[in-house]
C-alpha positions in Angstrom: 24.6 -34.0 11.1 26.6 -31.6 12.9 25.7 -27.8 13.5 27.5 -26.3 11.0 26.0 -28.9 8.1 22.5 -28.3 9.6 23.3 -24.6 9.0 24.1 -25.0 5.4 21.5 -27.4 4.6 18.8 -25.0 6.2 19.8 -22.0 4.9 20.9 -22.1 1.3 17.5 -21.6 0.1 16.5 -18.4 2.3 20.1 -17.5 1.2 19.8 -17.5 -2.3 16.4 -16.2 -2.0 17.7 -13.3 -0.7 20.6 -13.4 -3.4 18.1 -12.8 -5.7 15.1 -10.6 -4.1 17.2 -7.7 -4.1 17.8 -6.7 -7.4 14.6 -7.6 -7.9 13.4 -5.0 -5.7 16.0 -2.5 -6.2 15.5 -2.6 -10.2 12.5 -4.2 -11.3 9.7 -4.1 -8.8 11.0 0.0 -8.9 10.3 0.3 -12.3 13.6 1.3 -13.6 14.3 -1.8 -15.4 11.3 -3.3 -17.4 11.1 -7.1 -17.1 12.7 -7.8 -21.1 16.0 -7.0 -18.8 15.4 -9.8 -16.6 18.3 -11.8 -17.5 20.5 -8.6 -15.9 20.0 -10.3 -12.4 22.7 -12.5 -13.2 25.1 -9.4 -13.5 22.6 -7.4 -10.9 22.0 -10.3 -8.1 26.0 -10.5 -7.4 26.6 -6.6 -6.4 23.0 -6.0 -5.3 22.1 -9.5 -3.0 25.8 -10.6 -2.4 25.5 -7.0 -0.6 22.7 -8.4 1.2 23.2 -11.4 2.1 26.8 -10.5 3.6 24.9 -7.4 5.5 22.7 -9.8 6.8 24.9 -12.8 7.7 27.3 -10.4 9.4 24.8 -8.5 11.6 23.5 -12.3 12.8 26.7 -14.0 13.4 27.5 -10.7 15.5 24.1 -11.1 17.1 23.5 -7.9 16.3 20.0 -6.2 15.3 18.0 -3.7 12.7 20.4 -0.5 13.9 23.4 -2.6 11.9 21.4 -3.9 9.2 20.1 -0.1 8.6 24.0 1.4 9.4 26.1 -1.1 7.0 22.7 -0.3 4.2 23.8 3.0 4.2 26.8 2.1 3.8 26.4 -0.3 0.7 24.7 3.0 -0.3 27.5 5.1 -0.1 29.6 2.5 -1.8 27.5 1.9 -5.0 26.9 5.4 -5.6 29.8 7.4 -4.6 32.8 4.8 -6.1 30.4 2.0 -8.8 28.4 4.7 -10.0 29.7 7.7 -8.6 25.7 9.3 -9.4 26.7 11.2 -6.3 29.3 13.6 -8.0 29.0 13.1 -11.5 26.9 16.0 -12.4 25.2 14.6 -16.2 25.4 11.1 -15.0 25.5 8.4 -18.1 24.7 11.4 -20.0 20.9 11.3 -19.3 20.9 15.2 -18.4 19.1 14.3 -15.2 20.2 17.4 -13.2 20.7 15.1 -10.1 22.5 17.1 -8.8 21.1 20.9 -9.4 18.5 20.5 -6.7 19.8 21.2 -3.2 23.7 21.5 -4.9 27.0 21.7 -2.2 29.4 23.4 -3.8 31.9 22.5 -1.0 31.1 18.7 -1.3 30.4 18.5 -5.3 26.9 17.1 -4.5 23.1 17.7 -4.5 21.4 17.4 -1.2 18.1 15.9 -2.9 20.2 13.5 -4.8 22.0 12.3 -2.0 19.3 12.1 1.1 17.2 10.7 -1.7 19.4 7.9 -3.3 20.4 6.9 -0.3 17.3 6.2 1.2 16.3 4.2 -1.7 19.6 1.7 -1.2 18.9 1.7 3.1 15.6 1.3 2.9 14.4 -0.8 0.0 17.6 -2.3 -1.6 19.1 -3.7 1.4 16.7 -4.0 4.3 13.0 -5.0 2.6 14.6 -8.1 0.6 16.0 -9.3 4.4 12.7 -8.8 6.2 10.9 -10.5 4.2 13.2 -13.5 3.5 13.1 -13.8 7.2 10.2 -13.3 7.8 9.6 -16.3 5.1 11.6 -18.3 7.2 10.3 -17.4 10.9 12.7 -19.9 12.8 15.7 -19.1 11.3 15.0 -15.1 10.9 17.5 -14.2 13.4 20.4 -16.9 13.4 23.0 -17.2 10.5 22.0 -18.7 6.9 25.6 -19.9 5.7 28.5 -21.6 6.6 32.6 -20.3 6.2 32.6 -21.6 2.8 28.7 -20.0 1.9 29.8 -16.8 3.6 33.3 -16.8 1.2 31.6 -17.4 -1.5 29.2 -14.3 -1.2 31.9 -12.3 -0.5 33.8 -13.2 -4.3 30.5 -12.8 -5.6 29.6 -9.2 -4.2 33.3 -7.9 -4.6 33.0 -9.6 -8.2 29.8 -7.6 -8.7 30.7 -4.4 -7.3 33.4 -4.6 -9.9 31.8 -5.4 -12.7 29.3 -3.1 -12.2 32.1 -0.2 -11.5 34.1 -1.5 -15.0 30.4 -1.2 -17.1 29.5 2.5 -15.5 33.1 3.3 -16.8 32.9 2.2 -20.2 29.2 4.0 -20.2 30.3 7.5 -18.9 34.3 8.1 -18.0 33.7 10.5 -15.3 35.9 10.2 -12.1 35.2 11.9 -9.0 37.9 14.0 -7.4 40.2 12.2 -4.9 38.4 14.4 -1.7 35.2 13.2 -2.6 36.2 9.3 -2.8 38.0 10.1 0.5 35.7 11.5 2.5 33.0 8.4 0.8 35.2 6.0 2.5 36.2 8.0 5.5 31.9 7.9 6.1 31.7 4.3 4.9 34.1 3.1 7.9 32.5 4.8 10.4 29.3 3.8 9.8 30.8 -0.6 9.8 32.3 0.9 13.1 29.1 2.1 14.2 27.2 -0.9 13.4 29.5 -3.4 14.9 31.0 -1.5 17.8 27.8 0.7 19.4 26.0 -1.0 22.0 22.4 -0.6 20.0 19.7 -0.7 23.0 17.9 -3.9 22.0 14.1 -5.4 23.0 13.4 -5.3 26.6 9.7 -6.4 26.4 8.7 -3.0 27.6 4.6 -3.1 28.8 3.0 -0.1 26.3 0.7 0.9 23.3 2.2 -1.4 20.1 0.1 0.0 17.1 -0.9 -3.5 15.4 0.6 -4.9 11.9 -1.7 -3.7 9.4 -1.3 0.4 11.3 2.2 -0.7 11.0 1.7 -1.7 7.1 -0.2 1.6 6.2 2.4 3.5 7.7 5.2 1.9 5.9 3.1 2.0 2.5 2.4 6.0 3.4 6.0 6.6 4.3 7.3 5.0 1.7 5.1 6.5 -0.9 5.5 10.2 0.4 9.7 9.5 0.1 9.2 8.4 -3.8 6.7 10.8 -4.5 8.8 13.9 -2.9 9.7 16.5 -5.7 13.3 17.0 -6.2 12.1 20.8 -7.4 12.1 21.9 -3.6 15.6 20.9 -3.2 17.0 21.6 0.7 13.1 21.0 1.7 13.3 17.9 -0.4 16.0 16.6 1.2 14.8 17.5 4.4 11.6 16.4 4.1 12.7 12.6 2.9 15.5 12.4 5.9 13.1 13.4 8.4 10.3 10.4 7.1 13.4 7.8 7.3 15.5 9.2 10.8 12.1 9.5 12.2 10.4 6.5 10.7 13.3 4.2 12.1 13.6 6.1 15.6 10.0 4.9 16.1 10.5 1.3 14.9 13.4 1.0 17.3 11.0 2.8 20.0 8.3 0.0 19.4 10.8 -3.1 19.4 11.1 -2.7 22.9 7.7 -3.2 23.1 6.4 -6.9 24.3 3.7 -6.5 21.7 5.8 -5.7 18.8 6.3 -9.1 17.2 8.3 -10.8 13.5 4.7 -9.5 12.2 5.2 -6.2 12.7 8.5 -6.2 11.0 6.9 -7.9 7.5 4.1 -5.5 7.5 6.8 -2.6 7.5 8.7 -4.3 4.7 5.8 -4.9 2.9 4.3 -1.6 2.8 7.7 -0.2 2.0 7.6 -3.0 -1.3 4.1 -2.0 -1.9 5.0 1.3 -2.3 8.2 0.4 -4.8 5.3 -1.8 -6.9 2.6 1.0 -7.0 4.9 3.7 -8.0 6.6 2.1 -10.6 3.4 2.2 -13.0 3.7 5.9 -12.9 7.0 6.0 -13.6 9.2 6.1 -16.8 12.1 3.1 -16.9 15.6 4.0 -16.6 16.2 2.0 -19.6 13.7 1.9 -22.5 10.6 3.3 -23.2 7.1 2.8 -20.8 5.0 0.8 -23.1 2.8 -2.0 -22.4 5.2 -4.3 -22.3 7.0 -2.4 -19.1 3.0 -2.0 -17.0 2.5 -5.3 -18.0 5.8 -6.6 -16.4 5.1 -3.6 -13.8 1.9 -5.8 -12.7 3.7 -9.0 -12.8 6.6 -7.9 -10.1 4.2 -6.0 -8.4 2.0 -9.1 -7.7 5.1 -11.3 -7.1 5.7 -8.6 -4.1 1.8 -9.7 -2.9 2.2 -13.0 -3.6 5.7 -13.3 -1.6 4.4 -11.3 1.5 0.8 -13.6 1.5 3.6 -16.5 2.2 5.3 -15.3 4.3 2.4 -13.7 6.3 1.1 -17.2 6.5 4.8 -18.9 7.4 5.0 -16.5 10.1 1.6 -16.7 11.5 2.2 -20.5 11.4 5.4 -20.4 13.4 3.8 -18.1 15.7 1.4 -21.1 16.7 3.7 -23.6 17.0 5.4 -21.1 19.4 2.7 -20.5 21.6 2.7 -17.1 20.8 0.0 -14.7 20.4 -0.9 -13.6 16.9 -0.8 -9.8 17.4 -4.4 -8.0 17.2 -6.0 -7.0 14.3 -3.9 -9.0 12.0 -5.7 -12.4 10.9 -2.8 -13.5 8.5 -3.9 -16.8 8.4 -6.5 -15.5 6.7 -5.1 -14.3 3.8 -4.8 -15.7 0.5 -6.8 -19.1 2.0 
């Protein structure tokens, strides 16, 4: 079997793992669909992990690390909500009379500062990048090398771009607002910089520095606390809103980065920051109302059952990675006895 058959064969399961994870976080595991919509992932898994899984097998066929994953999330960001949905400029968006964008408002740009900082961490942070660290952390020995082949990778492709516009043709038909030709501009204008950025900055990468690396479960808590105070953040204090929630993620991510060039800082730490950034999706969505429907039992019932399928998948791949980490002859990082958990 040659190496680009071993590379299909191995990685179509991660891959379609991840195809599906996403919307499963972005939507359901948030709260804002309840789980009677499950049959939307087949409309939801093509925009929302074909946007994914292309981030992802991009950023490893270019060898490239987190700063590239985070950089093209924010761009799949800007994509979704300033030309799919356009939430960022449409000022009653579907009609719902959210005043997204009252708090924080830019006259200048047509947008709301809380709106924007916020909805924008929600696509970096837990659309884009949880789903892909923790399907690769679920698969330890292929987490940094490429899942598909040319014909895999073309394939997602058609799929997102057949997503992203059928998700753009059903926010039409719901609400016919257009934003002005400035503001899709000046969306696209940000959206290229930031691929250039990711794929043309020289990132500083791992140097297996000697120093302090807090251990996975500190790492966890402050993901889960992080995470928690972003979701939690009142849109009523508008600019300090905004400021407040682009401070936790800049900051958050600056010190990730800092303690990857650590020698201690290991595939663990990475899953315990994903999952206390899932963890924090699945605790907040019981206190939440749906974007679609009403929050009866039904919806906390199905809030439980997504919530525990976030426990469930992170116990796994806790227990893949500590697994893989023997076999390696690595040390299991202090403080952390995955293989432990759920036995």
């Amino acid at each position: 079997m040659n190496r680009r058959s071993t590379r299909g064969a191995n990685g179509v399961l991660p891959a379609i793992g991840l195809f599906f994870l996403a919307p499963l976080v972005a939507e359901f595991l948030l709260g804002d669909l309840p789980i009677k919509l499950l049959p939307a992932l087949v409309l939801l898994a093509p925009m929302y992990g074909g946007g994914a899984l292309l981030i992802r097998e991009l950023v490893r066929r270019a060898r490239r690390g987190w700063p590239s994953i985070f950089l093209l999330a924010l761009a799949y960001g800007i994509l979704e909500e300033a030309f799919t949905t356009q939430s960022l400029f449409n000022p009653n968006y579907l009609k719902l009379n959210l005043h997204l964008l009252g708090h924080g408002y830019i006259p200048a740009l047509g947008i709301g500062a809380w709106w924007t900082v916020f909805v924008l961490a929600l696509h970096t942070v837990w659309s884009i990048s949880t789903p892909i660290a923790l399907v690769e952390a679920s698969v330890p020995d292929r987490a940094g090398t490429p899942w598909l082949g040319r014909t895999g990778l073309g394939v997602t492709v058609l799929l997102f771009a057949l997503g992203i516009a059928a998700g753009t043709w059903t926010g039409f038909r719901q609400d016919h607002f257009v934003a002005s030709a400035g503001q899709f501009a000046a969306s696209a204008t940000v959206m290229v910089l930031l691929v250039l950025c990711a794929f043309l900055v020289k990132w500083p990468g791992p140097v297996a520095e000697s120093g302090f690396t807090p251990g996975p479960w500190t790492v966890g808590a402050l993901g889960l606390a992080a995470g928690s105070a972003i979701l939690l953040m009142p849109p009523g204090w508008g600019w300090w809103a905004a400021g407040a929630i682009l401070s936790l993620e800049v900051g958050g991510g600056a010190l990730m980065l800092f303690w990857e060039r650590r020698a201690g800082w290991t595939l663990q730490h990475k899953l315990a920051l994903a999952g206390g950034a899932a963890l924090a999706y699945g605790w907040h969505a019981f206190i939440q109302m749906p974007a679609v429907g009403a929050g009866g039992m039904s919806t906390r019932v199905g809030n439980a059952i997504f919530a525990a399928g976030a426990v469930g998948l992170i116990l796994f791949a806790a227990k893949r990675t500590a697994s893989w980490s023997r076999s390696q002859a690595k040390p299991i990082a202090p403080g952390f006895p995955v293989d432990q958990l759920g036995s």
